[in-house]
N, C-alpha and C positions, 0 to 999 in steps of 0.2 A: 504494500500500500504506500503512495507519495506520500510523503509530510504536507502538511496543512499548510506548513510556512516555510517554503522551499527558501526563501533569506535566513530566515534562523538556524534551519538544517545547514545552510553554507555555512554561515559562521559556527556554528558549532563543530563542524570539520576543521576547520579552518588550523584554530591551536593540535588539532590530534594531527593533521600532518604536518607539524610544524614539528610535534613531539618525536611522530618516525622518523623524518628526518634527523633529528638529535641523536636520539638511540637506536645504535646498530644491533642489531640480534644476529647469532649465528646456531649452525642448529650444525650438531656434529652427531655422525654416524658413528657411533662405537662400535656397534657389530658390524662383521665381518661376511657373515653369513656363509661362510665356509670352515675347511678343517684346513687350513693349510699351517696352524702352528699346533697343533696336536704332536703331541701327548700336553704342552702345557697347558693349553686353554680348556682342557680338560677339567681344571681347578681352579683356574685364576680368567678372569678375561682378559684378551689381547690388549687391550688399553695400560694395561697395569702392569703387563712385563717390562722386565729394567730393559731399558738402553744405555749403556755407558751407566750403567747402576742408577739411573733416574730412570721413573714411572714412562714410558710412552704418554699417555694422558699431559704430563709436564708440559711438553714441548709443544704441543697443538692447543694447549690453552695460553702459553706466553706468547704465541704468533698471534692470537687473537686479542689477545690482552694490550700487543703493541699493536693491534688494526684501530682500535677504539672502540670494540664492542663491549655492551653493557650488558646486552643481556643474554644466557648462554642454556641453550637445550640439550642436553647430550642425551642419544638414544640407542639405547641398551635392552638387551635382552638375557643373553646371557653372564650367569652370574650378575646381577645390575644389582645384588644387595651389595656386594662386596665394593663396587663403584662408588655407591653411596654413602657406603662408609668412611670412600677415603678421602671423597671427597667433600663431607661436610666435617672433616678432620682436620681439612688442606689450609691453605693458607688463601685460599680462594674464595672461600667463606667467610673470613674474617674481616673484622671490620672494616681493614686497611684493601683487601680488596676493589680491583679495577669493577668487579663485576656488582653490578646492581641486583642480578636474577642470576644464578648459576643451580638449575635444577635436573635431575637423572628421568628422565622418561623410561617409566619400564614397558616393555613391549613383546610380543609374542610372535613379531614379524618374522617373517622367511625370507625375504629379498628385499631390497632399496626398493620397490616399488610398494610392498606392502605398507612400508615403514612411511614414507612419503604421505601415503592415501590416509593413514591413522593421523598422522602429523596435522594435517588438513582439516581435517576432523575436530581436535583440542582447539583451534578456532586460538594459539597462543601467538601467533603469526602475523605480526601487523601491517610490515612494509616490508619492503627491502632487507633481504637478511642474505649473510653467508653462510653456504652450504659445504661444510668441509669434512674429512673422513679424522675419525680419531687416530691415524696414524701419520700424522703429517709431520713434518720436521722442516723449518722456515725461518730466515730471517729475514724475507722481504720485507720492503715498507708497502703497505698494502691502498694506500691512498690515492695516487695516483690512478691505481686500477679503479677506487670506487667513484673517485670523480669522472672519469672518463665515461662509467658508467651509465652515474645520473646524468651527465651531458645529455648521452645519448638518448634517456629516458624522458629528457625535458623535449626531446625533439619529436620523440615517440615511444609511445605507448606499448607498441610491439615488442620493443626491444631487450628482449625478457630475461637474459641469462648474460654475463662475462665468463668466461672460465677460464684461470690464470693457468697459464702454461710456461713451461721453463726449455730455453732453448740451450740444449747439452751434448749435440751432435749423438752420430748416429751408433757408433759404441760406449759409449758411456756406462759407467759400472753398477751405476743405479736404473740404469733403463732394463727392461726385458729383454732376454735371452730369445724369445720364439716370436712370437705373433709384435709386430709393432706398430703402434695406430700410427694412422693419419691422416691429416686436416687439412683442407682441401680450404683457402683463405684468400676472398676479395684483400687485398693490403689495404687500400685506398679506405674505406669502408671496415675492413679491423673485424670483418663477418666471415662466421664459417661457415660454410656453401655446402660441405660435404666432409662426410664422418668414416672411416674403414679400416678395419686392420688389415693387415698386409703379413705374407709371410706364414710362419710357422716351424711346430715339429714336425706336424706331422698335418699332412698336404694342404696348408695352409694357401691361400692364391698370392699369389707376388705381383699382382697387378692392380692396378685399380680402377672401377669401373666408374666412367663418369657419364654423365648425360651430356650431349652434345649442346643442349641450350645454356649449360654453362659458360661454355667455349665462347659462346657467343652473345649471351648478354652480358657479359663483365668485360671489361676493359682489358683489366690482371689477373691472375690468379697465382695461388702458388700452394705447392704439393708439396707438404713440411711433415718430415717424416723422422725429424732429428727433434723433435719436442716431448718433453717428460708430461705426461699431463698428474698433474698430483692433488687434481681432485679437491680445487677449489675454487668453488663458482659464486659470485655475486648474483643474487637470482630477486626478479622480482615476487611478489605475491603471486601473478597470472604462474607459476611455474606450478605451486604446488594444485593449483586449477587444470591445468595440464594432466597434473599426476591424477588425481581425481576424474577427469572426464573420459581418461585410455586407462581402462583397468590390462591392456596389454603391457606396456610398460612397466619392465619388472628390472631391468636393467641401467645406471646408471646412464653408459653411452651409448654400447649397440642397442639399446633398446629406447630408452627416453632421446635423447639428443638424436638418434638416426630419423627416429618419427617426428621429431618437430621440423626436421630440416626436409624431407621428402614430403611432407604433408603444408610448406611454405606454398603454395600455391592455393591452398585451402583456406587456411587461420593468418596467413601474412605472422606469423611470428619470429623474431628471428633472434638467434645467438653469435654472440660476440669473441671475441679473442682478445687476452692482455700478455705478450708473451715478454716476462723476465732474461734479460741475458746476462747480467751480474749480479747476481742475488741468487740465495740456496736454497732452494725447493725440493722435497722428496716425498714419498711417504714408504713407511714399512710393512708392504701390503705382504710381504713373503720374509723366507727366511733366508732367500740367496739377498734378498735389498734390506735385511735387519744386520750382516754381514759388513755391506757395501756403506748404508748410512754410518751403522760404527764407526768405521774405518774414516769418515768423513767427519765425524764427531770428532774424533783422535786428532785429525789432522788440521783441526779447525777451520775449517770451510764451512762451517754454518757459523760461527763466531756469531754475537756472543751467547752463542748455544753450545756452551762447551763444557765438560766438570767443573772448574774453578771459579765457574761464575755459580757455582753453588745453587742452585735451583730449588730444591727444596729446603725447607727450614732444617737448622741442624748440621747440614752437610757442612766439611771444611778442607774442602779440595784447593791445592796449590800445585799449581805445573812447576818441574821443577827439571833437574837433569837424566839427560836421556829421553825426553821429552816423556816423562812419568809425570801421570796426573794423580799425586798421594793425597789421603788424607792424615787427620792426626791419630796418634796412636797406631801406627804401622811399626810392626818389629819386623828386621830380616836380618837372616843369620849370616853367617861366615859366607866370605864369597858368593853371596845369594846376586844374581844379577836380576837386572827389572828393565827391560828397555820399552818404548813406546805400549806402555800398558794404562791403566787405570787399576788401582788398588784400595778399597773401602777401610775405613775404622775400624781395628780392632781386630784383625788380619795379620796372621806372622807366618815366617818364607822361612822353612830352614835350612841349615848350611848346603851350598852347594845347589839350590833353588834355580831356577832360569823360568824367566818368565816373559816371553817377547809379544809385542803386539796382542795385547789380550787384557780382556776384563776381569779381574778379581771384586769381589764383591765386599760386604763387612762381617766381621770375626769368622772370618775363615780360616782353617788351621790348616797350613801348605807344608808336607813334611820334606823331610832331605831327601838331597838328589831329585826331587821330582822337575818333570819340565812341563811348562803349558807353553804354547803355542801357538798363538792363531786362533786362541780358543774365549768362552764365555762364559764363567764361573759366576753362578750367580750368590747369594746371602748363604753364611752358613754351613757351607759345603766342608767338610775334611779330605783333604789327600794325604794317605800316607805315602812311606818312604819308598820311594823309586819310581813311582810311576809316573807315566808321561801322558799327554791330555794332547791332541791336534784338532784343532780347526772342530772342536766340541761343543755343546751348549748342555752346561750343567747348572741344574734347578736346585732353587734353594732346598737343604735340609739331606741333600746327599752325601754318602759318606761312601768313598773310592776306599779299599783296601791297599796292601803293599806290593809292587810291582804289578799293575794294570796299564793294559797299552789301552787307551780309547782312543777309537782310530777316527780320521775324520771322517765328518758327517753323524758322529755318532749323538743321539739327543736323551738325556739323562732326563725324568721327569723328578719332580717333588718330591724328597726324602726317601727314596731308593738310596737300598744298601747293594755295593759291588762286595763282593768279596775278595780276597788279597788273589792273586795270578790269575784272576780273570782277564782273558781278552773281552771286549768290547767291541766288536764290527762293526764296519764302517756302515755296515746296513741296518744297525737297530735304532728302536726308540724300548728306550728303557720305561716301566712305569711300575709302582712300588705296588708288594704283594702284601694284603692287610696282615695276613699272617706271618709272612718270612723278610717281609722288607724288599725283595729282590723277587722282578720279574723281567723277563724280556718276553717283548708282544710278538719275537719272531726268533725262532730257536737260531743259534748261532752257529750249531752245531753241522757236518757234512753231513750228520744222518738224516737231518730235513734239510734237503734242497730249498723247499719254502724261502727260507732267510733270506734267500738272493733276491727277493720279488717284495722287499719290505721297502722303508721309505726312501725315497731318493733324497742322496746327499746336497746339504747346502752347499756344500763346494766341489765347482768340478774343475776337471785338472786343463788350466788354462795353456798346454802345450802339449793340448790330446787331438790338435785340430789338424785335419787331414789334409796336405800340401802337394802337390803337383811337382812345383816348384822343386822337392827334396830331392828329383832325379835328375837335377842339374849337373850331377857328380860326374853322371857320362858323358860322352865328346860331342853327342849329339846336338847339332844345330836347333833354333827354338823352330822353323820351317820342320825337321824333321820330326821334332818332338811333336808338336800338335798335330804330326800325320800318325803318328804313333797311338795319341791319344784316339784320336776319332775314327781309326782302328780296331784298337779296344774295343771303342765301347761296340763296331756293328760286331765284333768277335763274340761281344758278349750275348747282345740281342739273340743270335743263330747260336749259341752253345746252350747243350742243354747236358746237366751235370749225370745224370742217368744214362746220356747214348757215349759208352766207352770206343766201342768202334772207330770210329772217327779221329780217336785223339793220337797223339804219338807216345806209344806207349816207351819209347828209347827215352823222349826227353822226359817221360815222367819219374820214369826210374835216374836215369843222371842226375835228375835235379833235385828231387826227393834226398838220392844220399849228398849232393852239397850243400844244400840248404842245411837235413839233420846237421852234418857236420861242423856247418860254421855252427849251429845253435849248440851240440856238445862243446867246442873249444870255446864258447863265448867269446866269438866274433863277432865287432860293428855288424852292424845291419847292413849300412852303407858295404861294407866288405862284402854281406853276400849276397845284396842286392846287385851289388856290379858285376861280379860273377855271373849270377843267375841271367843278369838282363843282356851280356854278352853271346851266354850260351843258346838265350830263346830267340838273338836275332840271327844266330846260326844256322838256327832248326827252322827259325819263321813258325814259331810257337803262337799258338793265341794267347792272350791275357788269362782266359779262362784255363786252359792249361798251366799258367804260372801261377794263379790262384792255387789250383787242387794239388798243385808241387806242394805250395804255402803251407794248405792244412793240414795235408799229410804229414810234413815234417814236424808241424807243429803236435799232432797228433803220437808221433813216434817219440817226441821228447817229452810230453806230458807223461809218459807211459814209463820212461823211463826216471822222469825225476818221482814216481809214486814208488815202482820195483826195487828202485836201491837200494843198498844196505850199509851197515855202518861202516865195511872194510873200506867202502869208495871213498870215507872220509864227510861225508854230510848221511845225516839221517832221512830217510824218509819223508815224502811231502803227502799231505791228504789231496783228494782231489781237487778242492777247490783252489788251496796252494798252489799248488803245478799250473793250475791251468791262470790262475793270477800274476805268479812269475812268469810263466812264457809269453803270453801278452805285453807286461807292461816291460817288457824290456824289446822287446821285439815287435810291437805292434807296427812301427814304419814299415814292415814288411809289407801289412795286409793293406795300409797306405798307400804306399805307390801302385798298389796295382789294384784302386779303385779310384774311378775317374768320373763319378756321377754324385761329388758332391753337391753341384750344382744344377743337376739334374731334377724335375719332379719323381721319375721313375726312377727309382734306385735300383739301376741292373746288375751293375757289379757288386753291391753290397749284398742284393737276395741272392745269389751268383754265390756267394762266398756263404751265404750261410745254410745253401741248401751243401753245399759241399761238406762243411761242418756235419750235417745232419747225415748224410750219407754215410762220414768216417765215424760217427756214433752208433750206428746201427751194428750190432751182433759185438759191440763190447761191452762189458763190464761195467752196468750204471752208465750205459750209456745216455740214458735220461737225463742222469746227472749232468754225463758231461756235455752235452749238448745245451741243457738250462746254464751252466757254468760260464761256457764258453759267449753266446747270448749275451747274457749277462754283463760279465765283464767286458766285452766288445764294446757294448752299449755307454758302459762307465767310464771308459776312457777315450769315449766318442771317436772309437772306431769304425762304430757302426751306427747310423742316426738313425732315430725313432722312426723316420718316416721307414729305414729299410728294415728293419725290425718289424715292424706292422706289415710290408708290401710280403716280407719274405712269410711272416704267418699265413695270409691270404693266399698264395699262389696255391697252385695245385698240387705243383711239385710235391709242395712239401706235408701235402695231405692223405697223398695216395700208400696201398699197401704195407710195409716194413715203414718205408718212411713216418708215416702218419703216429705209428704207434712209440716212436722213442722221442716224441714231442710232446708227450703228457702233461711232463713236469712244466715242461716250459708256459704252459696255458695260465700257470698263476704268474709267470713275468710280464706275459702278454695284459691280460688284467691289471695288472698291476699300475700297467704304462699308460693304457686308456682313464684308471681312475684318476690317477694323476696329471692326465693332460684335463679332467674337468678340474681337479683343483688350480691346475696353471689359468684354466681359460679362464677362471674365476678373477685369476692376477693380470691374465695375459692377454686372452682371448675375448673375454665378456666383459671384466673391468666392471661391471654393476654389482655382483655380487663382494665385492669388494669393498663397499663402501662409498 
């Protein structure tokens, strides 16, 4: 119904938007709506785990705190008591507090769009607010972006969204590893035209599809594919009316942003761009970018978001030498070394201690000899004497025994007991058994193959990347080489690892024993790839012939580092061992003689693992070694996801004997699909994320 006194009604508007205008509100997404920091978030919410030993939560409310907002929604679901608690503990509540309104929404949501639509709903929403995820880490000046904003708001009404994006080129260590969006941007106008990711693990499109009226009603465009987007949007009211009116819209960007932009011809509404090139933007949507921000925290690049500016009350961090960011009360014993780490109150290192690039937390007890490395030790933790800790993440209330190797990637959950000569693989997530203290969610042991098919490491081995380039060693002209290459691959297309006939069985045997041999004398690779690539331009060998040399030999030395006995002077390997050592020491083998990393069809990589699968058939667990072999290919990105999935699907590798010593390998396969929804969550979809 109109008001009576459409003048009164004005002026009564009049002061309340005078009021939004004054007071900025931001609404932050705490939930994550996935598993991707599981086992912790199991007990604690994402928000709340340390970074650099401060709360995540910290750092996405002091970004806000220096934007000017007053008043602050954060929306939680999980665990949101424990949220609540801490932060009406915090220093954000108290009197001295920036924030006028700082209140926890608890919520039952399943996706940013549920969350959105309920948000919409509480009616707490008044104007113009920022939309930002609880894992942000920033110290831009955020004003420029919001004036530019309302500028554009005073000129029109449509113009409903900013989304601050940070421009960090196209490898950059906080950006994603698989799928990489990008934004498709009038300049002149500062409007995004077009939304898409690009890329992937696994057959992700590397192209992008645009509508030709683009082309043509804009003046410029430009295709920015080197931008971090960290998930913080200036949004008007009309947004969450958006959210509200497309009950589809479940998604952050492929889902809300792609529909606003493709349905521009319908509602004329549009969204904007403010993109940062000097200022540090991130968030910690994963645990390869909880890693990478660290490391950025350390390095002070988000300054002054750093330990020593002490963030929470209490704290009394000082940077000092070695670039160690100590607090008070740290003891370290004899020859204890500290370099580029962070180390909490009430934490003692003893003699002979090394602790490099890594988080220690408070009253941790670090016993002798141990070494951390690369690792994240959170509150509370005990290590006794000897053990060594890499590129780790250990949850408060855990207590490591004496001489434990925890390898990396390995994730320690809440007060889990290790026991003393326990290994620790690089493939668990530890999580504590109410009874005994000590479980692992994925047995470590060779007599479950299973373990190989458990969580993927947060770190991967950044010089596992597959080069062309490495077979520079021979004499061969770069004319020659890329005839060589393009060779291969039709060699590969027309070989089929099942028709023996055809092959030459002289060069399969000569090469088989020089390959084995350089692998018995531990010989460069380089050594016997030159060899081998001498011998197969002799014979006029296919690739695929020089493959099945590969696995054989490789095959024949696994066999041999299991069968030996203590006279040869080394003891005995399990299988998985063998098949871990012949790999990582050797993998440039299977390197140079695959040539489709660039490929969508991964021929020579399915090429190489149906051959694998062939030399496991009528051995010994050959289940295993096939799941093993798989496996670890994969982890040292020998073998990319995409040929791992392409080489499951073929046929090849489904038919008769074949079919059946590929059992095991069905939980690696699952494994790799669950994880790419958790990645698309980070990587791919980005709504589920916050």
């Amino acid at each position: 119904m109109p008001p009576k006194n459409p003048k009164a009604a004005k002026a009564k508007q009049k002061p309340q938007e005078e009021q939004r205008e004054e007071s900025l509100q931001a609404v932050v997404l705490a939930d994550s709506f996935e598993t991707r920091f599981v086992p912790f978030t199991l007990e604690r919410p994402r928000c709340l785990l340390p970074l650099a030993n401060t709360p995540l939560i910290e750092y996405t409310l002091e970004f806000l705190a220096h934007a000017g907002v007053q008043e602050v929604y954060v929306y939680c679901g999980s665990h949101a008591e424990q949220l609540e608690d801490y932060i009406n503990a915090s220093k954000w509540t108290s009197k001295s507090s920036p924030f006028r309104t700082l209140k926890v929404l608890k919520s039952t949501a399943t996706s940013v769009g549920e969350a959105m639509r309920s948000l919409d709903q509480l009616d707490v929403i008044t104007g113009d607010f920022l939309l930002v995820s609880g894992d942000v880490v920033s110290n831009m000046n955020l004003e420029p972006a919001l004036l530019k904003h309302r500028a554009r708001r005073e000129k029109s009404k449509d113009a409903i969204m900013t989304m601050v994006l940070r421009e960090a080129g196209v490898g950059h260590r906080t950006k994603s590893k698989g799928s990489r969006p990008v934004f498709v941007i009038d300049p002149a106008a500062e409007r995004c035209l077009h939304y898409e990711e690009m890329g992937g693990r696994r057959g992700g499109s590397r192209y992008v599809t645009l509508d030709p009226e683009l082309l043509t009603s804009h003046g410029e465009i430009e295709v920015r594919d080197d931008l971090i987007d960290c998930h913080i949007d200036i949004c008007a009211l009309d947004v969450l009316a958006q959210w509200s009116d497309n009950f589809d819209f479940q998604s952050l960007r492929k889902s809300f942003l792609r529909g606003v932009l493709k349905d521009y011809e319908t509602y004329g509404k549009t969204v904007h761009t403010y993109i940062v090139t000097d200022q540090y933007a991130a968030r910690v949507k994963s645990l390869r970018a909880y890693d990478a921000v660290s490391k950025d925290i350390l390095g002070r690049w988000a300054y002054p978001l750093c330990p020593d500016s002490n963030l929470v009350p209490g704290q009394s961090y000082y940077f000092g030498r070695g670039k160690v960011y100590q607090e008070n009360n740290v003891s370290l014993g004899r020859a204890a070394v500290v370099k580029r780490s962070v180390i909490g109150s009430g934490t003692s290192v003893g003699d002979g201690g090394m602790i490099n690039r890594s988080t220690v937390g408070r009253r941790c007890r670090i016993g002798k000899n141990v070494t951390i490395e690369g690792a994240y030790i959170w509150d509370d933790v005990t290590v006794e004497d000897g053990s060594i800790i890499r590129q780790a993440i250990i949850a408060n209330g855990t207590s490591i025994g004496k001489h434990c190797p925890i390898e990396p990637g390995a994730l320690i959950s809440f007060r889990a007991q290790i026991p003393e000569n326990t290994k620790v693989s690089a493939e668990s997530k530890i999580i504590r058994d109410r009874e005994t203290g000590y479980s692992n969610d994925r047995k470590a042991d060779d007599s479950d193959a299973s373990s190989v098919a458990s969580s993927r490491l947060i770190y991967r081995n950044p010089s596992a990347s597959s080069s062309v380039s490495s077979i520079s060693t021979l004499t061969s002209s770069d004319a020659d080489l890329k005839s060589d290459r393009d060779a291969s691959r039709r060699s590969s297309y027309r070989s089929d690892p099942s028709d023996d006939a055809r092959e030459n069985q002289d060069f399969h045997l000569e090469a088989t024993g020089s390959i084995l041999d350089g692998l018995q004398k531990s010989d460069p690779a380089d050594t016997i790839m030159l060899e081998l690539n001498g011998y197969r331009m002799s014979t006029n060998a296919s690739q695929h012939e020089v493959r099945k040399a590969v696995v054989a030999a490789f095959m024949k030395r696994i066999s041999n580092l299991i069968a030996r006995d203590n006279t040869a002077g080394a003891a005995p390997l399990t299988l998985r061992e063998a098949v871990k050592a012949v790999l990582t020491e050797y993998k440039s083998l299977v390197e140079r003689t695959t040539f489709d990393s660039e490929a969508e069809e991964k021929v020579d990589q399915v090429d190489f693992l149906l051959l694998v699968q062939k030399e496991a058939m009528g051995r010994p667990n050959g289940d295993q070694l096939l799941l093993f072999m798989a496996n670890e290919a994969y982890d040292l990105d020998v073998i990319e996801e995409d040929g791992v999935l392409q080489w499951w699907e073929d046929e090849r590798s489904q038919e008769g004997e074949m079919g059946t010593v590929r059992v095991l390998s069905e939980q690696f396969i699952t494994f790799l699909k669950e994880a790419e929804e958790d990645e698309s969550e980070d990587e791919d979809d980005e709504e589920d994320d916050d």
